[in-house]
C-alpha positions as CSV (number, residue, x, y, z in Angstrom):
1,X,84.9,68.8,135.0
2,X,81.4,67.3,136.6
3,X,81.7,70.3,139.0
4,X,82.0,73.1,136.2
5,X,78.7,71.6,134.3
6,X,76.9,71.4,137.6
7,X,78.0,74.9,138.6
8,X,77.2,76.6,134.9
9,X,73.7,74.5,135.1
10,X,73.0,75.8,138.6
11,X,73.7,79.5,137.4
12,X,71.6,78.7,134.0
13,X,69.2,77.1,136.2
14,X,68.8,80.4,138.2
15,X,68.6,83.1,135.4
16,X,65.8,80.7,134.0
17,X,63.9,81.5,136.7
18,X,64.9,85.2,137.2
19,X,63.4,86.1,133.7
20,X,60.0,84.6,134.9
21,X,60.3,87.5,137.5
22,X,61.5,90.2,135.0
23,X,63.4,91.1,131.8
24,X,66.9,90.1,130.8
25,X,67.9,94.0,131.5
26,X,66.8,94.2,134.7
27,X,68.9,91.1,136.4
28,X,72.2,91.4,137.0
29,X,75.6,89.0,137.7
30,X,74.8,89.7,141.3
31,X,70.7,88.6,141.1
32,X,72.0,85.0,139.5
33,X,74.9,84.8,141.6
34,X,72.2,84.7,145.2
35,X,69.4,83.0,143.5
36,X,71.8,80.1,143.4
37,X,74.0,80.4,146.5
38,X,77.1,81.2,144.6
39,X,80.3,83.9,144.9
40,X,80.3,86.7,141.6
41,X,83.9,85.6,141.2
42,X,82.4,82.1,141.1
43,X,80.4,83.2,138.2
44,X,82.9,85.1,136.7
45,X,85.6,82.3,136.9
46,X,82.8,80.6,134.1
47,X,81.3,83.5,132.1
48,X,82.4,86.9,131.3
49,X,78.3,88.6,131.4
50,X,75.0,87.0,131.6
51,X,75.2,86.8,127.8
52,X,77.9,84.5,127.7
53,X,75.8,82.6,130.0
54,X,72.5,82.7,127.3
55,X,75.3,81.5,125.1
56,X,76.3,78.1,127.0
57,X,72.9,77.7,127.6
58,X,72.1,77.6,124.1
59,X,74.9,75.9,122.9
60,X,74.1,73.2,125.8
61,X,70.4,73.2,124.6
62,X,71.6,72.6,120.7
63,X,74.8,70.2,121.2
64,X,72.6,67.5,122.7
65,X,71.0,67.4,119.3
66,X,74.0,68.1,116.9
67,X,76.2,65.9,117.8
68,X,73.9,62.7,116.5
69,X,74.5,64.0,112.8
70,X,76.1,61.6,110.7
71,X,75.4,62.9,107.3
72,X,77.2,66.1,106.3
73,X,75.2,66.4,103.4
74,X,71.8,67.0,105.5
75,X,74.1,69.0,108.5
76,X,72.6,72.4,107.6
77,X,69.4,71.5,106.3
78,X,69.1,69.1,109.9
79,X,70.8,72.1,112.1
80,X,68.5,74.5,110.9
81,X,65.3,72.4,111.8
82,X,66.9,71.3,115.5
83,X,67.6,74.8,116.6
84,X,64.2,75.8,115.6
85,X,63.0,72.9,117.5
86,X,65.5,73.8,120.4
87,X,64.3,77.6,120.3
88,X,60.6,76.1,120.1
89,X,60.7,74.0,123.3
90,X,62.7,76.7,125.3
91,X,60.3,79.7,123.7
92,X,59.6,81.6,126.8
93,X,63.3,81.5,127.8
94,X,64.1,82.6,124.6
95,X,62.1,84.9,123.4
96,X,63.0,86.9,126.4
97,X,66.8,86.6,125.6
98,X,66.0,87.5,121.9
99,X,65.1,91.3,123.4
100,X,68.5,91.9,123.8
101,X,70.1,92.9,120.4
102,X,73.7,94.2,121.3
103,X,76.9,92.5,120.6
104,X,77.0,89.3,122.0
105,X,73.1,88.5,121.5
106,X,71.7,85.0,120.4
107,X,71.2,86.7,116.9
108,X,75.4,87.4,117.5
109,X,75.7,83.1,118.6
110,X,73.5,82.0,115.4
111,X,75.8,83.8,113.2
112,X,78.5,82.3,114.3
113,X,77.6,78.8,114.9
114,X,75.9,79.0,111.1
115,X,79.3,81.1,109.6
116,X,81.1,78.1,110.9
117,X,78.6,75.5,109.3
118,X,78.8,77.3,106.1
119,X,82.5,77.9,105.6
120,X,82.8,74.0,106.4
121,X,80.1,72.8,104.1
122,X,80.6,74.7,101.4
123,X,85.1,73.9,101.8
124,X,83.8,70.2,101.4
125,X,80.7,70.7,98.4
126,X,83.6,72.7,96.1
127,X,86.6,70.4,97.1
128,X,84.3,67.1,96.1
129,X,83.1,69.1,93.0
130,X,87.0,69.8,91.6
131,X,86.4,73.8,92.1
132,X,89.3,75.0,93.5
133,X,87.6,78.3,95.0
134,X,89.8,81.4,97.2
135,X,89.2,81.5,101.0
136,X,87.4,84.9,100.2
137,X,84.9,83.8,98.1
138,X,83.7,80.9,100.5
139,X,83.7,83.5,102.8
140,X,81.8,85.8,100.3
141,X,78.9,82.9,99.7
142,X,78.9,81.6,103.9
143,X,78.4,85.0,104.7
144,X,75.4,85.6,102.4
145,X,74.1,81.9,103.4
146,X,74.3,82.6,106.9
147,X,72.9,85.4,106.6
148,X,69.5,84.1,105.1
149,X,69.5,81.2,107.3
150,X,69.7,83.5,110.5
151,X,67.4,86.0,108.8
152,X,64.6,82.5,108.7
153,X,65.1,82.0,112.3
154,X,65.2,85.8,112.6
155,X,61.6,86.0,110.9
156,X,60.2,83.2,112.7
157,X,61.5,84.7,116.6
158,X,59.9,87.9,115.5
159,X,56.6,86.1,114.6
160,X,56.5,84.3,118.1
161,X,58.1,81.4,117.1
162,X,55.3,79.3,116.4
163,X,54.9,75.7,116.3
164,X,55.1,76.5,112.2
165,X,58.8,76.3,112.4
166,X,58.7,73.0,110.3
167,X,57.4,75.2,107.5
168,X,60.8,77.6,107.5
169,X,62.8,74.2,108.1
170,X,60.8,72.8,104.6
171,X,61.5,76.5,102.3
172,X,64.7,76.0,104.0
173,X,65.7,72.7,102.8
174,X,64.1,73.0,99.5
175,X,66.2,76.0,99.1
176,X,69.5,74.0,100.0
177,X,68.4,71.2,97.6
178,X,68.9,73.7,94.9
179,X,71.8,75.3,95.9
180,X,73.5,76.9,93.2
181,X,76.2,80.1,92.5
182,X,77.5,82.1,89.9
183,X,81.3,81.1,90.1
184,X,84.0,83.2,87.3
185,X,81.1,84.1,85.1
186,X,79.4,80.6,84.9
187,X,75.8,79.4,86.8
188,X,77.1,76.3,89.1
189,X,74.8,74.3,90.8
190,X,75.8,72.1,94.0
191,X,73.5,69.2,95.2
């Protein structure tokens, strides 16, 4: 197990500095692969492409920081400001990586990671608050939630992400504090 983490950091490690040298397009499996010493099938045995690399290395980058949540209530509102932060203090890394716009981008990773968020937080808000609601229309309501969330970050990585990102993080919280939906015809609101 120590070896895989060492050998995905070591490859992570050497695409870092490959993107000081030139854009995400213009490196390939085979550029990582020498910078760090390693086989392709070495590489391959870890990651499929380079952007399933970008995606450990994120997800590295933001589980150090989401696993200390104890809270559920605050989860979203407390994600939201530690991947900004995460983005923030990796920006040049980043920013490079948020180029790319095809499937399996970072927009394509903050999807997911905030789909699953939603679909759990909201499964928990409506079962505490008696509403029995159909798998659909959590779906329905993470989808559209995710979607604003990621269109924040989106925003804010199109800006040049900033050292501002505490003022999306503060419209983003004061949003979720009023989080409300139109449920069978009647105004609901969750806090």
């Amino acid at each position: 197990m120590a070896n895989t983490k060492l050998t995905k950091e070591a490859l992570a490690k050497a695409l870092k500095e490959l993107l000081h040298e030139r854009p995400l397009d213009k490196i390939s499996v085979k550029d990582i692969t020498e910078r760090c010493g390693m086989s392709r099938n070495n590489f391959y045995y870890h990651f499929q492409d380079k952007y399933e690399l970008i995606s450990w290395i994120f997800y590295d980058d933001i589980s150090k920081k989401v696993e200390t949540y104890a809270d559920s209530s605050k989860f979203l509102e407390d994600s939201f400001t530690s991947v900004c932060e995460c983005l923030y203090n990796e920006r040049e890394f980043y920013l490079k990586c948020f180029k790319y716009v095809e499937q399996n981008s970072l927009f394509d990773v903050l999807t997911e990671l905030y789909m699953e968020l939603w679909t759990k937080t909201l499964r928990e808000r409506y079962a505490n608050s008696g509403l029995d609601l159909s798998g659909e229309e959590i779906q329905l309501m993470a989808k559209m939630n995710t979607r604003a969330m990621v269109g924040m970050i989106t925003d804010w990585v199109k800006k040049g992400m900033k050292d501002d990102y505490m003022n999306y993080s503060e419209q983003n919280a004061a949003s979720l504090d009023r989080e409300c939906f139109v449920v069978g015809g009647k105004y609901l609101m969750l806090s």
